[in-house]
Steps between C-alpha positions, in 0.01 A plus 500: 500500500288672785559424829229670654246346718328188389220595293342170345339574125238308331586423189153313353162479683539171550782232436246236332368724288797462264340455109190534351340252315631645154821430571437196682401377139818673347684292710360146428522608135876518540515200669314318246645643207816350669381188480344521174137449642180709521287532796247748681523587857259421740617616816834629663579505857777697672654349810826645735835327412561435914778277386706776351591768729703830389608801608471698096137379430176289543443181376206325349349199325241527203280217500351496103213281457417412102349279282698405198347457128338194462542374875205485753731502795688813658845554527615738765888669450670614854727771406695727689466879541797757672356843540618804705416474857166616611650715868806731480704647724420823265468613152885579410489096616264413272601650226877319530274210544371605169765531340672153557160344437470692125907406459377084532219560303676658153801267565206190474348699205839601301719292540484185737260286240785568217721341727311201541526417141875450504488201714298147582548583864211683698644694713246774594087497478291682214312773560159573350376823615649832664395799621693793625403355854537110482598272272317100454745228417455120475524363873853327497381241753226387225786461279648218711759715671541527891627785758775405751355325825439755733733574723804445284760737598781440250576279232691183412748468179201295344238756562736761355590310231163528295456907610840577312428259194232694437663823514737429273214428264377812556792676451605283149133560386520912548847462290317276222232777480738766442654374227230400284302799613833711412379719849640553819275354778656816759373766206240335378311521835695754720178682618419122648805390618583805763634422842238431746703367815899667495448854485627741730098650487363140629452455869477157495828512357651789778328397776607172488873641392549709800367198756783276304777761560390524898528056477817568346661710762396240772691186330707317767787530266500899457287594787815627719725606224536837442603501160269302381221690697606822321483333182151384537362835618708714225630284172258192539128711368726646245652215392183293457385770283643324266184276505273731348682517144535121487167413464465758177610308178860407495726735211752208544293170546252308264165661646200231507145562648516386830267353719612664855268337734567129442498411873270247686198637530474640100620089331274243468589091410360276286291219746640218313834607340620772744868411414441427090287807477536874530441656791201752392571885600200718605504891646705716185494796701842566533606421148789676290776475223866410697766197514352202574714470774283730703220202484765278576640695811087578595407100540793381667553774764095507550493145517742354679676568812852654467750175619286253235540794202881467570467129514313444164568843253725276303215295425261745491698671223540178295117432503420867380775547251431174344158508456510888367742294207283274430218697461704773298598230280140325488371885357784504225711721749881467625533619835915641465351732201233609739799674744355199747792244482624374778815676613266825442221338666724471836610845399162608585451320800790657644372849394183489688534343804440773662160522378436205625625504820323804593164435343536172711531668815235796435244248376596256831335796705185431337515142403666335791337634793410231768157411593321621192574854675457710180135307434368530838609856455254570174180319677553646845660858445525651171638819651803318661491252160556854322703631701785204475468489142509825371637748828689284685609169651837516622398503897250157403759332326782550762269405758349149313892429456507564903190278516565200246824365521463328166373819279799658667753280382374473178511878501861510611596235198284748237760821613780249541488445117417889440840566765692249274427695193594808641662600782670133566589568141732832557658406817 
């Protein structure tokens, strides 16, 4: 990615201007036909999504007025539209932008309806339209599921519990497809499922790499130890290498599709039955074919803070592993034929740690910050906002550590679990 000067690009004349009335009808004709109904549209309306705030798009609802056959009254549809953002930083931007933007939108198109059919759980919206640019999907909050209250930081064992059920629904429902389909979900769709986030090419992936390593180096337990100092500047990078060709499928492990995003912000809950239902999964950006365990490693580190992972993974485990067999066995499937039992389930676990613990502390320099730092950032200077995300942060992260006791010591316990893994782990 460029890392020249700040150079905003326009990518539409104007971010309302989204459809045209054609496929304004398009859309309420997939709806219907959904429902098995038959309508004309009378109006649409499209209004900003301020409620949903990322850093990989723009986000919209599509108000559809209609009048049904044989009904007087109108009916009017909220549904929910993710496009490309309108302002970026410049065009080599926009086009990544692109890119994981097109990825969600075949994944929704090829595959992620077939998966649906496998299971009486909903555990991700439908979507009705696309476009290379955007995508329109059925608003999950009209569907009687709820975000998170703002403000929550990190999750409870009961708020976790629903997010990995429905993993491991996902996961048993990709396996059920590939055998009656008699296709591999990782061939089938290759061109869709490429790495968009743990690439030695991806800034945000570097960027936030190198200001780890620097966090690393300045842990109170290593911070005067030679060894250990030399180990972090020469062996560590090298060593977490080893990162990159983990997240590719697996030539020992039973590979799955894999969600690979499942933390707070991307789950919804049912309103009424958070705890009975499944947690519904939005944003299938970073999608690919790997062990399950990588989805398993993804929502515990990402949700949790360190000590209360190592106080409930037992249980954790149990509520995956068991629900993954029941569903396996609901679809007609036995989960020790699928290489997934559960001595080579724990295999697994064991095998990519590392992942985890490293995506955990890269993805802390973005998602922890204090103060909504990263936010105010994007609204108040997009050249600095740029800047930390794609050229550098290390100096702002060192200094918020300086600055906010509490995102520094959740920092330190992020590298103390990476330290564990490796250089606690040779010495």
């Amino acid at each position: 990615m460029s890392t020249e000067v700040y150079k905003p690009v326009l990518t539409r004349e104007n971010r309302l201007e989204l459809f045209t009335l054609d496929e304004c009808k398009e859309i309420l004709l997939n709806l219907l036909n959904d429902k098995k109904q038959r309508g004309v549209l009378k109006r649409f309306e499209i209004v900003p999504a301020s409620e949903h705030v990322g850093f990989l798009g723009e986000y919209f609802h599509l108000n559809l007025t209609y009048q049904l056959e044989q009904q007087e009254n109108e009916t009017t549809t909220r549904l929910f539209v993710k496009s490309v953002i309108f302002q970026n930083a410049n065009m080599e931007f926009y086009m990544e932008k692109m890119g994981i933007i097109k990825k969600e939108i075949k994944l929704y198109e090829l595959l992620l309806s077939r998966l649906k059919q496998f299971s009486p759980h909903v555990w991700c919206a439908k979507c009705y339209f696309s476009r290379d640019d955007l995508f329109v999907m059925q608003n999950v909050e009209d569907m009687g599921y709820v975000a998170l209250p703002a403000g929550t930081r990190y999750l409870s064992e009961e708020q976790l519990s629903p997010i990995l059920k429905t993993l491991a629904t996902l996961h048993a429902c990709s396996i059920a497809y590939e055998k009656e389909q008699g296709k591999t979900i990782g061939v089938e769709l290759k061109e869709w499922l490429k790495e968009m986030s743990v690439d030695p090419d991806v800034e945000w992936y570097t960027t936030g790499l190198r200001a780890v390593l620097a966090v690393v180096a300045t842990h109170p337990d290593v911070r005067d130890n030679a060894q250990a100092q030399s180990y972090i500047a020469k062996d560590l990078p090298r060593y977490l290498d080893n990162v990159y060709y983990m997240v590719n499928p697996s030539p020992v492990h039973r590979n799955v599709f894999v969600h690979r995003d499942a933390w707070g912000a991307n789950v919804f809950y049912h309103k009424e039955q958070a705890q009975e239902k499944r947690s519904l999964l939005v944003d299938f950006q970073l999608c690919r074919y790997a062990p399950p365990a990588i989805d398993f490693h993804l929502v515990s580190y990402l949700n949790l803070e360190p000590s209360k992972r190592k106080e409930i993974i037992g249980n954790l485990i149990k509520t995956y592993y068991n629900t993954l067999t029941e569903d396996l066995r609901e679809m007609g499937n036995d989960a020790s034929k699928e290489q997934l039992s559960f001595k080579e389930f724990e295999q697994s676990l064991k095998d990519f740690a590392l992942f985890g613990a490293t995506y955990n502390c890269i993805a802390a320099t973005i998602l922890r910050l204090p103060d909504n730092y990263l936010k105010n950032l994007k609204d108040t200077k997009p050249a600095d906002f740029h800047r930390f995300c794609n050229v550098d942060r290390t100096e702002d992260v060192l200094r918020l550590m300086k600055d906010h006791p509490d995102f520094r010591d959740y920092m330190y316990e992020c590298v103390g679990d990476l330290l564990e893994l490796t250089y606690n782990k040779i010495n």
